[in-house]
N, C-alpha and C positions, 0 to 999 in steps of 0.2 A: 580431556573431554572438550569438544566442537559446542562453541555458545550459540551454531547458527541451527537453524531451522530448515527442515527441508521440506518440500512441499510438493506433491501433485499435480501437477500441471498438462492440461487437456487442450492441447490445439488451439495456444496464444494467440493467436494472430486475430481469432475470434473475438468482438469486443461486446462483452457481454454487459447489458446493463442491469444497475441494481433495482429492486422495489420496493427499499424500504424508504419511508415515508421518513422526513425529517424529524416532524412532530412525532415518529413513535419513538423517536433517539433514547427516550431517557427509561422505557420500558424496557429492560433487553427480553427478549424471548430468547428459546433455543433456537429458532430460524433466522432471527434479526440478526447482523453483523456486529459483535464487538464496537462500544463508542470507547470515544476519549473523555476521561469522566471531565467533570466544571472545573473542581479544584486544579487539577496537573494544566489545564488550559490558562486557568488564570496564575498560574505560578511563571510559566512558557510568557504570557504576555507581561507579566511585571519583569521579569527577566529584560528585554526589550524596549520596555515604558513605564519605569520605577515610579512614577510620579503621575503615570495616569490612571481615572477611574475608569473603571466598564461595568456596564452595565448585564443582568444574566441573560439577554437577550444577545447580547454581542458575544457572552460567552459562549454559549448554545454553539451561531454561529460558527464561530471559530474553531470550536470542536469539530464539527460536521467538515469544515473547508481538513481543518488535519487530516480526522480519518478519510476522508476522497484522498489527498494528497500520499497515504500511506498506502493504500489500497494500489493507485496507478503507480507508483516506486514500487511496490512490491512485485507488480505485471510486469512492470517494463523490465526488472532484474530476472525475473524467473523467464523472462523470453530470450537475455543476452546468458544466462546461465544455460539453459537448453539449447542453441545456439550452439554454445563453447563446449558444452558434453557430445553434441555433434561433429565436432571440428575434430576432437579427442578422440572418440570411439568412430570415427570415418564409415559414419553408416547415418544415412538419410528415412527416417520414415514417416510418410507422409498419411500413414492410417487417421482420421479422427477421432477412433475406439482405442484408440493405443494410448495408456495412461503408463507415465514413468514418473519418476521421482528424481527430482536435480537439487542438486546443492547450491543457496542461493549465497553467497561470499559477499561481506563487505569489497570487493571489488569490482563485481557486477554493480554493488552501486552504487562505484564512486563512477566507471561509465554511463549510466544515462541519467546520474543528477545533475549535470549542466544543462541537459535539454530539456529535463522535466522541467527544471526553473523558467528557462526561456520561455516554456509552454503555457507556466501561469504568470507569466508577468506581461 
């Protein structure tokens, strides 16, 4: 059994922006996106800085900066994975309305996490 996740992906190139609201982070609805809860945020940052405090405002923070950072790694994999299934199956389709399904591999994203780094630093 495959531990990866396959996902849907509709004419990447597009770069769609979100509308949820920071402050409604901690509410989830069924429309809002998945956060990263407090706890696993301040576990991730003691990890890091065993010896410092934060504050739940910095965690909040920090969560919101993960999940953006999770959300663009996952775009940017499912664009070099779609990509690669096009290389593979030697057929170009340029439709909008054409929804497929690609396999996103820890490979894909060990390719664009160099640049994603670049990108936030």
């Amino acid at each position: 059994p495959s531990n990866f996740r396959t996902m849907a992906v509709t004419n990447p190139y597009s770069r769609q922006t979100s509308t949820t609201s920071t402050t409604t982070a901690t509410t989830a609805s069924a429309s809002s996106p998945p956060s990263i809860s407090a706890s696993l945020t301040r576990q991730l940052l003691q990890l890091h800085h065993p010896n410092q405090r934060f504050t739940n405002d910095a965690i909040m923070a920090s969560s919101e900066l993960l999940r953006l950072l999770i959300i663009e790694a996952r775009r940017r994999a499912a664009i070099e994975a779609e990509c690669e299934s096009e290389v593979y199956m030697g057929q170009s389709q340029n439709s909008d309305n054409d929804m497929r399904r690609v396999e996103i591999r820890a490979e894909h994203v060990a390719k664009i996490a160099a640049e994603l780094l670049m990108d936030l630093s």
